[in-house]
C-alpha positions in Angstrom: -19.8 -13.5 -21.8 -19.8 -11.1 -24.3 -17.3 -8.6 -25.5 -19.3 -5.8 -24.2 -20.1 -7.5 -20.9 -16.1 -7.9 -20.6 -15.6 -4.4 -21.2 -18.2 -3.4 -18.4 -16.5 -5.5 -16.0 -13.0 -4.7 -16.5 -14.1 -1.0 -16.4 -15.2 -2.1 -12.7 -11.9 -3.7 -12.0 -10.5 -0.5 -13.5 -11.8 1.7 -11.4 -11.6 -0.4 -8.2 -7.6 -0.6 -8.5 -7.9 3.5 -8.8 -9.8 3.1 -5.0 -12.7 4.0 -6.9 -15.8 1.4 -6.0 -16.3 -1.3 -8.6 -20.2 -0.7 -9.1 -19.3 2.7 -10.4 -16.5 2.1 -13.2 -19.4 -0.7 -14.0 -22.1 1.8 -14.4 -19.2 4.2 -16.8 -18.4 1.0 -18.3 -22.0 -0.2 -19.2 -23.2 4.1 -20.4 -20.1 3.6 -23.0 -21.3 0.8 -24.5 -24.9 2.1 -24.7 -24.3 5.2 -26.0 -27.5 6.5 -24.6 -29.7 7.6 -21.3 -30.4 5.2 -19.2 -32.9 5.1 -16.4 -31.7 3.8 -12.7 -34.1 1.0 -13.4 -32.3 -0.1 -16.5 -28.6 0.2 -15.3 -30.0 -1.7 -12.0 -31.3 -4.5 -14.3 -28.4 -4.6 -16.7 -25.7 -4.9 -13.9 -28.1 -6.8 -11.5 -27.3 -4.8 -9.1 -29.7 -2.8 -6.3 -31.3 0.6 -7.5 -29.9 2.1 -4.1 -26.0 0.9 -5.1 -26.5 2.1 -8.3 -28.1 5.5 -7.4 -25.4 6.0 -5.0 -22.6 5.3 -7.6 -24.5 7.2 -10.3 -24.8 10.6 -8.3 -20.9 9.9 -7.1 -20.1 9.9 -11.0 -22.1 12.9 -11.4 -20.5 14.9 -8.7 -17.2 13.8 -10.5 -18.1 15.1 -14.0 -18.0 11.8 -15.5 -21.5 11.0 -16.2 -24.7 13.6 -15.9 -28.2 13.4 -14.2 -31.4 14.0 -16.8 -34.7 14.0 -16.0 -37.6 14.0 -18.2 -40.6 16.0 -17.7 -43.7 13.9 -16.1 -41.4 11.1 -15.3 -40.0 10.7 -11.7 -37.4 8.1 -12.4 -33.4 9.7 -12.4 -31.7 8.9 -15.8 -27.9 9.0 -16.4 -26.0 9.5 -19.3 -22.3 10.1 -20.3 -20.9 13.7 -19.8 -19.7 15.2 -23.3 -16.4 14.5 -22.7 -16.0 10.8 -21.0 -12.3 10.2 -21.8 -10.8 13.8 -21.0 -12.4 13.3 -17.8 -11.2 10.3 -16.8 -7.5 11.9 -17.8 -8.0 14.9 -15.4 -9.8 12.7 -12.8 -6.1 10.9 -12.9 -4.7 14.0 -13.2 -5.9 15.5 -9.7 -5.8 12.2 -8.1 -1.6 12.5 -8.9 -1.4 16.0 -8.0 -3.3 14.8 -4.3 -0.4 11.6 -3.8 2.8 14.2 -5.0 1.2 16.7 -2.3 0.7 13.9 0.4 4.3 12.1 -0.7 6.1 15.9 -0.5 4.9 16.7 3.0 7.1 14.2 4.3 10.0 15.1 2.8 11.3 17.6 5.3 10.5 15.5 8.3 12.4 12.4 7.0 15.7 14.9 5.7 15.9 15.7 9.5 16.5 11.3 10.2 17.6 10.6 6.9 19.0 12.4 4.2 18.7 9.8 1.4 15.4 8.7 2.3 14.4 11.8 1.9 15.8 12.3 -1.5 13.6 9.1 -2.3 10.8 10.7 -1.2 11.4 13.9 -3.3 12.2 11.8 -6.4 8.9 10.3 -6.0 6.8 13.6 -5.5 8.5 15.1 -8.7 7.2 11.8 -10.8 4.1 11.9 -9.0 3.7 15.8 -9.9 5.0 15.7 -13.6 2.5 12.7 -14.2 -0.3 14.9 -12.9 1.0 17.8 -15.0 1.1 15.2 -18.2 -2.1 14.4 -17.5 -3.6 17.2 -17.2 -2.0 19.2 -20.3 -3.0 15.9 -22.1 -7.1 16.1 -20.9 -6.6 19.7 -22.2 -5.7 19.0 -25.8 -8.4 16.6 -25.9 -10.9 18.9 -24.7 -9.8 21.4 -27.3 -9.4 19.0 -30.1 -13.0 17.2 -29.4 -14.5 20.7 -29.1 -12.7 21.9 -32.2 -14.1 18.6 -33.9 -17.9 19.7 -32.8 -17.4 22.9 -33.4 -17.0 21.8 -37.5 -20.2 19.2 -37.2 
């Protein structure tokens, strides 16, 4: 297997440990390496995977910023590509998936102080880190943005 093919798949195991489904962070992981557009046929092909698993994946990634949707006058296939900024994505996809598990982790600090007051200092330990990660995060997916737009800007 090669280096590339590696890379595609732990991209897939990436993204499955996030809750994410494999197929996808296989599809990001296989539009990095390329570099290019790629039709539904070719990413199908490449990953040997069914057109309808990958278009489903595809459009997810689409709906999440991470890759785009082009189509090509004439043509009727779908094409996908990577969005201009792959990597700050990613960072704020992480960063609003924290910001979700410090709200979810918070609301149950209040009913656990009324049965235990430790616990529930636990609990609002946890919500803190998990809210301070997101806010990391998300400052950090901002800098890059600004730095990689700067860097454009002077192409």
């Amino acid at each position: 297997m090669s280096s590339s093919d590696r890379f595609i798949e732990i991209m897939g195991l990436m993204f499955q440990d996030g809750g994410d489904p494999r197929i996808a962070g296989r599809i990001f992981g296989l539009l990095i390496i390329e570099g290019r557009e790629l039709s539904l046929q070719q990413i199908s092909e490449r990953l040997g995977v069914s057109r309808a698993s990958v278009s489903t994946n595809a459009r997810q990634l689409a709906k999440r910023g991470a890759i785009r949707l082009t189509a090509h006058a004439g043509d009727r296939q779908d094409f996908y590509e990577l969005n201009n900024f792959p990597s700050v994505d990613v960072l704020g996809e992480m960063a609003e998936r924290m910001t979700r598990q410090a709200q979810a982790v918070r609301e149950f600090i209040e009913p656990i102080r009324q049965e235990n007051e430790p616990a529930a200092e636990r609990v609002e330990d946890l919500s803190r880190a998990f809210g301070h990660a997101a806010e990391v995060l998300g400052d950090w997916a901002t800098k890059l943005r600004n730095d990689q737009t700067n860097q454009r800007g002077h192409e």
